[in-house]
ZAZA-500894 format. One record per residue (C-alpha): residue number from 0; residue in three letters; x, y, z. Coordinates in steps of 0.5 Angstrom, whole numbers, plus 500, padded with zeros to 3 digits. Layout:
BEGIN
SITE   seq   type    c1    c2    c3
SITE   NUM    Ala     X     Y     Z
...
This chain:
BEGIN
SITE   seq   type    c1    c2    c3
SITE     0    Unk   353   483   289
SITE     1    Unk   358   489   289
SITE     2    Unk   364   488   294
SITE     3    Unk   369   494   296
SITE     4    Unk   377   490   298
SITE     5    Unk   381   493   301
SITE     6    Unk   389   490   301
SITE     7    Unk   395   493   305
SITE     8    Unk   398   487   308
SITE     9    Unk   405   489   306
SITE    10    Unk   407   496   301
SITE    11    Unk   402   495   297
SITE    12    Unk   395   500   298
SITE    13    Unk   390   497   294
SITE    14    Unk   382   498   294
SITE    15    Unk   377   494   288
SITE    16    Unk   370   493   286
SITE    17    Unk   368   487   283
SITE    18    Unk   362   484   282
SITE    19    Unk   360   477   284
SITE    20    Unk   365   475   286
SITE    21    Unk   369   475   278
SITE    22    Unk   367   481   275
SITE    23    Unk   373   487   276
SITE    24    Unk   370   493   276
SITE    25    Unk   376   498   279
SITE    26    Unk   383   496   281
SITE    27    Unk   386   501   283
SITE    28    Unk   393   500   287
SITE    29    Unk   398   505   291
SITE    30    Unk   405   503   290
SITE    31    Unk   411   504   295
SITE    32    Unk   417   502   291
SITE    33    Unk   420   508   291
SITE    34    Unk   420   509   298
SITE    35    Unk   423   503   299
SITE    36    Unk   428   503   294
SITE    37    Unk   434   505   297
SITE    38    Unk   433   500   303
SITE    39    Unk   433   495   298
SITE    40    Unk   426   492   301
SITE    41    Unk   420   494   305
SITE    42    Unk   421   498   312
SITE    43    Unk   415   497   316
SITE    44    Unk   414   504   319
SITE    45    Unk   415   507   312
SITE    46    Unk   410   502   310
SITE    47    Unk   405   504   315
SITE    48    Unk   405   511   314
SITE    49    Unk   404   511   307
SITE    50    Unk   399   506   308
SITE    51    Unk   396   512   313
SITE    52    Unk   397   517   307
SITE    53    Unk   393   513   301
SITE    54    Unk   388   509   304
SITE    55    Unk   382   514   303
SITE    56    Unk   385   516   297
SITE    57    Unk   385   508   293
SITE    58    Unk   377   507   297
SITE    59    Unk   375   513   293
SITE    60    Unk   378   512   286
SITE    61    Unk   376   505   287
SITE    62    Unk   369   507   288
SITE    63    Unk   369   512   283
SITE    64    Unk   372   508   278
SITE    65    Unk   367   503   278
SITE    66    Unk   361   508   277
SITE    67    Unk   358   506   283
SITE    68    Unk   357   510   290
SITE    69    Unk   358   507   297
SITE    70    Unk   351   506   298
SITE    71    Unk   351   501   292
SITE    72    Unk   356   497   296
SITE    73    Unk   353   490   300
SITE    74    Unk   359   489   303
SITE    75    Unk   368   491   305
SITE    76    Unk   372   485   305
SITE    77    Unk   379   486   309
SITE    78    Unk   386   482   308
SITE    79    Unk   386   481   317
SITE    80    Unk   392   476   315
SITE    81    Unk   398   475   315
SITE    82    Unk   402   481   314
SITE    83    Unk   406   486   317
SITE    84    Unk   401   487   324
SITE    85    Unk   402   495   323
SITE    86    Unk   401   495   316
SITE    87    Unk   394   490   317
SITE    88    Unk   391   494   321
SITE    89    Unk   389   500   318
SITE    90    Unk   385   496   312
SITE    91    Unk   383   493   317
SITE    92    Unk   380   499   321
SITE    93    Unk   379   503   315
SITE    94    Unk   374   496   313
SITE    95    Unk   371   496   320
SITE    96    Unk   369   503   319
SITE    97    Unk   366   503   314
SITE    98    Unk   362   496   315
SITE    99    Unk   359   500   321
SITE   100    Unk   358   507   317
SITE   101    Unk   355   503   312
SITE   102    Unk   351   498   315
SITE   103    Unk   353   492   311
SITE   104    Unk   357   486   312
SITE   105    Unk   364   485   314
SITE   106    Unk   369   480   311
SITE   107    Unk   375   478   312
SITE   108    Unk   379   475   307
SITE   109    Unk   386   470   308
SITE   110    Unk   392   474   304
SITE   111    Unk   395   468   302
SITE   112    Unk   388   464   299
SITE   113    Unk   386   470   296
SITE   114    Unk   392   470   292
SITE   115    Unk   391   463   290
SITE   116    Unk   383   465   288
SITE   117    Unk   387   470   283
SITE   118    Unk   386   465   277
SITE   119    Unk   378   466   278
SITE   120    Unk   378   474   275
SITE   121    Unk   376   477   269
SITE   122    Unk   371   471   269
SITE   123    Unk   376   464   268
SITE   124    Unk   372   457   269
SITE   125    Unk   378   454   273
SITE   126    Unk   377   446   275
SITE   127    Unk   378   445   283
SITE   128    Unk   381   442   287
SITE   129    Unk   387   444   285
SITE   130    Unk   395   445   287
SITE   131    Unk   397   452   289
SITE   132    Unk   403   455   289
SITE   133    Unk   404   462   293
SITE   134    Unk   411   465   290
SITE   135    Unk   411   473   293
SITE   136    Unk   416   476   296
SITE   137    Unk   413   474   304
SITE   138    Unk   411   467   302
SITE   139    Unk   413   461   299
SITE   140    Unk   408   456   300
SITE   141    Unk   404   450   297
SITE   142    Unk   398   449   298
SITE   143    Unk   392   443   296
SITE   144    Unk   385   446   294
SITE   145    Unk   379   443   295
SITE   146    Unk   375   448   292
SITE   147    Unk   374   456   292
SITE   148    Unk   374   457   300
SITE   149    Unk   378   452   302
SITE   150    Unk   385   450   303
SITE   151    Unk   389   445   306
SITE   152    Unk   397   447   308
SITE   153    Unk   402   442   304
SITE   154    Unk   408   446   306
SITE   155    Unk   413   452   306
SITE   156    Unk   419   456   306
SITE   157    Unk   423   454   313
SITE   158    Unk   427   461   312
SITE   159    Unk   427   466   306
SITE   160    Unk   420   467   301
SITE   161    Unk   423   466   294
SITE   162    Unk   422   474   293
SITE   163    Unk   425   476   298
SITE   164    Unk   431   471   295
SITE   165    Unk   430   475   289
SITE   166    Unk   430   482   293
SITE   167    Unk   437   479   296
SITE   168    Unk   441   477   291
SITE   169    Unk   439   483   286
SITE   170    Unk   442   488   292
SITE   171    Unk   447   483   293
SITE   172    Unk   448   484   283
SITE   173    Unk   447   491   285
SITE   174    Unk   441   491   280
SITE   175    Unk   435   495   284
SITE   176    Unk   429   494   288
SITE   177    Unk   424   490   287
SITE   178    Unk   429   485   284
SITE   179    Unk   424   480   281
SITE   180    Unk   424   483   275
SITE   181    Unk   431   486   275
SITE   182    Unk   435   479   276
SITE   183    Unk   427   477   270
SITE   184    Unk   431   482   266
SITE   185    Unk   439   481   268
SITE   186    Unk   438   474   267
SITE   187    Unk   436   475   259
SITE   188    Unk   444   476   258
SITE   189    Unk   447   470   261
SITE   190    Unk   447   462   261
SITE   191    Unk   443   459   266
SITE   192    Unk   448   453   268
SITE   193    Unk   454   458   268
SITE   194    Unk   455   457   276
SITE   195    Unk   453   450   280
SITE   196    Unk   449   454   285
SITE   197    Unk   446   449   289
SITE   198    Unk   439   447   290
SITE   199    Unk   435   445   296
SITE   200    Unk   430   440   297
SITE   201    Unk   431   438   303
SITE   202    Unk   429   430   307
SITE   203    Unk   427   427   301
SITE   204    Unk   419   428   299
SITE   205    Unk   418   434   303
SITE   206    Unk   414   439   300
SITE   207    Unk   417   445   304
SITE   208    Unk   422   450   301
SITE   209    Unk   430   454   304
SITE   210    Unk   432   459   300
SITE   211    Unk   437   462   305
SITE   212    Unk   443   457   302
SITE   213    Unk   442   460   296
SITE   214    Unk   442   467   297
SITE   215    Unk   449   466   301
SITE   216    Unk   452   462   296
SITE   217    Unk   451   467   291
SITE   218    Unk   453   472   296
SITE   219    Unk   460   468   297
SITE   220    Unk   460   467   289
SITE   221    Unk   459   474   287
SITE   222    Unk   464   477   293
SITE   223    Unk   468   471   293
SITE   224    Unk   469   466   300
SITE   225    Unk   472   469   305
SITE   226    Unk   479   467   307
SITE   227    Unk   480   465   300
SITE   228    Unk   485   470   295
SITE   229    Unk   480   472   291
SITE   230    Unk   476   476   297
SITE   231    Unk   474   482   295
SITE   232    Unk   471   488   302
SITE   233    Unk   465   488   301
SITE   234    Unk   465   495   302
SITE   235    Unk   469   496   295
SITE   236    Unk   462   494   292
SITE   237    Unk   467   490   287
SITE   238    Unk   465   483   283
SITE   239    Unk   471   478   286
SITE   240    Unk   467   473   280
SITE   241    Unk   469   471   274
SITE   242    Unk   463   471   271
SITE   243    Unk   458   476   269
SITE   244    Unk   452   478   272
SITE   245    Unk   448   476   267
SITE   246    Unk   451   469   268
SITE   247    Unk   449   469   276
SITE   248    Unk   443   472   275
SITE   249    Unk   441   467   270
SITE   250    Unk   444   462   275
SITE   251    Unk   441   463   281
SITE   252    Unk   434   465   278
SITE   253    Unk   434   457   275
SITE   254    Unk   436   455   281
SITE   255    Unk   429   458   284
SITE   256    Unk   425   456   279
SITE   257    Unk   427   449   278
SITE   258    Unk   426   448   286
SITE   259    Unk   419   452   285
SITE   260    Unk   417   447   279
SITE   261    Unk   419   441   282
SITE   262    Unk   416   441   289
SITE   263    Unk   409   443   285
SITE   264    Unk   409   437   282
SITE   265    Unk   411   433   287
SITE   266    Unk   405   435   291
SITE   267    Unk   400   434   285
SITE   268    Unk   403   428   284
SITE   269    Unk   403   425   292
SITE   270    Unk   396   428   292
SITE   271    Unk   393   426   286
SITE   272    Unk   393   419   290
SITE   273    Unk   388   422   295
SITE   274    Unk   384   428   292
SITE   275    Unk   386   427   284
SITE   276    Unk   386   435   284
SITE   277    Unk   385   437   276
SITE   278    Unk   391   442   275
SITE   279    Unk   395   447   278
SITE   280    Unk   394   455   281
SITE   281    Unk   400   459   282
SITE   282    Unk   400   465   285
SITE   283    Unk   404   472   287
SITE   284    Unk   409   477   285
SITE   285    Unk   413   471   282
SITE   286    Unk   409   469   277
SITE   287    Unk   411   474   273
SITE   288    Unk   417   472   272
SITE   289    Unk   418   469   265
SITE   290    Unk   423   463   267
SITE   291    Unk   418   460   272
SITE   292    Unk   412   461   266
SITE   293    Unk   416   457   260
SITE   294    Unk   418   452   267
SITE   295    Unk   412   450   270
SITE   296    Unk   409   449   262
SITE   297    Unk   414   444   260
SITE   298    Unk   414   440   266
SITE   299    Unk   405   441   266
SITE   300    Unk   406   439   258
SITE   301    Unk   410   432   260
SITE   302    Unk   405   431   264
SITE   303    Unk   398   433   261
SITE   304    Unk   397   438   266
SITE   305    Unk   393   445   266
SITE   306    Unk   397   451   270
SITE   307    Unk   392   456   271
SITE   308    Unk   395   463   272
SITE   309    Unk   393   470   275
SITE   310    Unk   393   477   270
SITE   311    Unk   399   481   270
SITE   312    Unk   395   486   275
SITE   313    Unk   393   480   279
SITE   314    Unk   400   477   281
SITE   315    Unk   402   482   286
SITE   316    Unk   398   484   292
SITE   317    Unk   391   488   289
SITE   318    Unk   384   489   292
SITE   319    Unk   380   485   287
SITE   320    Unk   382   478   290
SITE   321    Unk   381   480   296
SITE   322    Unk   374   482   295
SITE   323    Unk   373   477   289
SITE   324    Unk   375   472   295
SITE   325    Unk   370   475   300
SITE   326    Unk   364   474   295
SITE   327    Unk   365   466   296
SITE   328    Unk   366   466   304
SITE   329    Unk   360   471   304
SITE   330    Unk   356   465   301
SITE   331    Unk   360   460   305
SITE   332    Unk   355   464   311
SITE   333    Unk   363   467   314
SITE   334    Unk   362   474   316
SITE   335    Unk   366   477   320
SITE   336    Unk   364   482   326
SITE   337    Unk   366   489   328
SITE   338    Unk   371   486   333
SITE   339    Unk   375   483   328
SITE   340    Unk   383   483   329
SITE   341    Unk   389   483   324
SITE   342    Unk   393   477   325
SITE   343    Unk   401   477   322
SITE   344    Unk   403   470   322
SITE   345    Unk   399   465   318
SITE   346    Unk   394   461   322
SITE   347    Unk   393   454   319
């Protein structure tokens, strides 16, 4: 079965054939970093208009590169939820129109599930259920899933998304956007326990996550407390910290990891009394940071657990999971009408 997804729940314009569900045909992914750069992180209006500007284009070279033609298709997936409303709503038309040009079925497809199923592409077996943790730049979520399709939400962030944490606290360093792998790249030169920044883990056994302390601590660090002698004006751009940025980055990454790390395990281990889940999935831009990786190895390899991870392709927002997903739901009998909507908040 050959499905067409189509993603643009944030700044990314994607579009993908795959077939069956895990064979990646095309995957073809329009980037906006440069049109965000200067801001520091995604302006919506300047998000849609582009999406606007490279919707047909990133469906044709999908289809092109995947040998195929649109009358080969069975049927177009959309991401409907959540993300930016504006930004969702063009895949979401641009999908409807061609599910009704065509003739052929409609899918609608969870963002969030999707990034999680990720670990399925390029023809893995993965074991269900399993622990999923979702680390993006607008999500931060763990998640127990029972199987391909089905999730169960175990707890999230109650402000920042570790992304955007990480988009934050490089602006603050001054090292660029996006910042993941800036802060990846800047920690590389610095010493991980340099600065005591703190960890939040909130009332004992809770699953969901806050990063906004974090960020403001490496703010007041790096600027130095306001009232205190060593305040710099933020406007002279000067570093009131006596230690280097490689230092504060180094530190406040592990500070993120750690937290990150601990809480999947935790809600393996408070779910391997109900379900026995057979490992964990991680999924999102986050995944590629290198510190997170040697992390969840070490805390996997203590307690003989499998960690599954998505290609490097697949860790940020792309089509081919969103229509590698599609497939499952469509087997599941979930097909969306013509009156499908685009919802911006996640729907438990």
């Amino acid at each position: 079965m050959l499905i067409l997804g189509i993603e643009s729940t944030c700044d990314e314009t994607a579009a993908s054939v795959v077939k069956d569900g895990n064979e990646v045909l095309s995957n073809i992914v329009a980037s906006q970093e440069k049109l965000h750069l200067e801001f520091g992180g995604v302006v919506p209006e300047i998000a849609c208009r582009a999406h606007l500007d490279a919707i047909t284009i990133v469906i044709d070279k999908a289809v092109s590169g995947a040998n195929i033609e649109l009358k080969d298709l069975d049927a177009i997936a959309v991401a409907n939820t959540p993300g930016l409303v504006g930004a969702l709503l063009i895949g979401v038309t641009a999908a409807k129109s061609m599910a009704w040009a065509l003739n052929i079925p409609l899918i609608a497809v969870n963002h969030l599930y999707a990034h999680l199923y990720s670990v399925n592409l390029s023809q893995k077996r993965v074991q269900y259920p399993l622990i999923g943790l979702l680390a993006s730049g607008g999500h931060t979520s763990l998640f127990l899933a029972e199987n391909v399709t089905d999730y169960k939400y175990l707890g999230g962030t109650l402000d920042d998304a570790a992304g955007e944490a990480f988009d934050k606290v490089s602006k603050i360093l001054g090292l660029g956007y996006p910042g993941g792998p800036e802060i990846d790249k800047a920690s590389k030169s610095g010493f991980r326990d340099a600065v005591k920044f703190p960890r939040s883990y909130l009332k004992k056994d809770s699953l969901d996550f806050s990063f906004s302390g974090l960020k403001t601590a490496v703010l007041y660090h790096y600027y130095g407390k306001p009232g205190f002698k060593n305040s710099v004006d933020r406007e002279t751009k000067a570093c009131a910290s006596p230690h280097s940025i490689g230092d504060i980055a180094a530190s406040f990454q592990e500070a993120v990891v750690e937290v990150l790390v601990n809480k999947t395990m935790l809600a393996f281990q408070k779910q391997k009394r109900i379900s026995s889940p057979a490992g964990i999935a991680v999924g999102g831009g986050v995944t590629r940071n290198a510190r997170l990786r040697e992390k969840f190895e070490e805390a996997a390899n203590d307690m003989d657990i499998p960690v599954h991870y998505p290609e490097p392709e697949h860790c940020t927002d792309n089509a081919a999971m969103i229509a590698g997903l599609a497939f499952h739901n469509f087997k599941k009998g979930d097909a969306a009408g013509l009156a499908l909507e685009a919802f911006p908040n996640y729907r438990r």
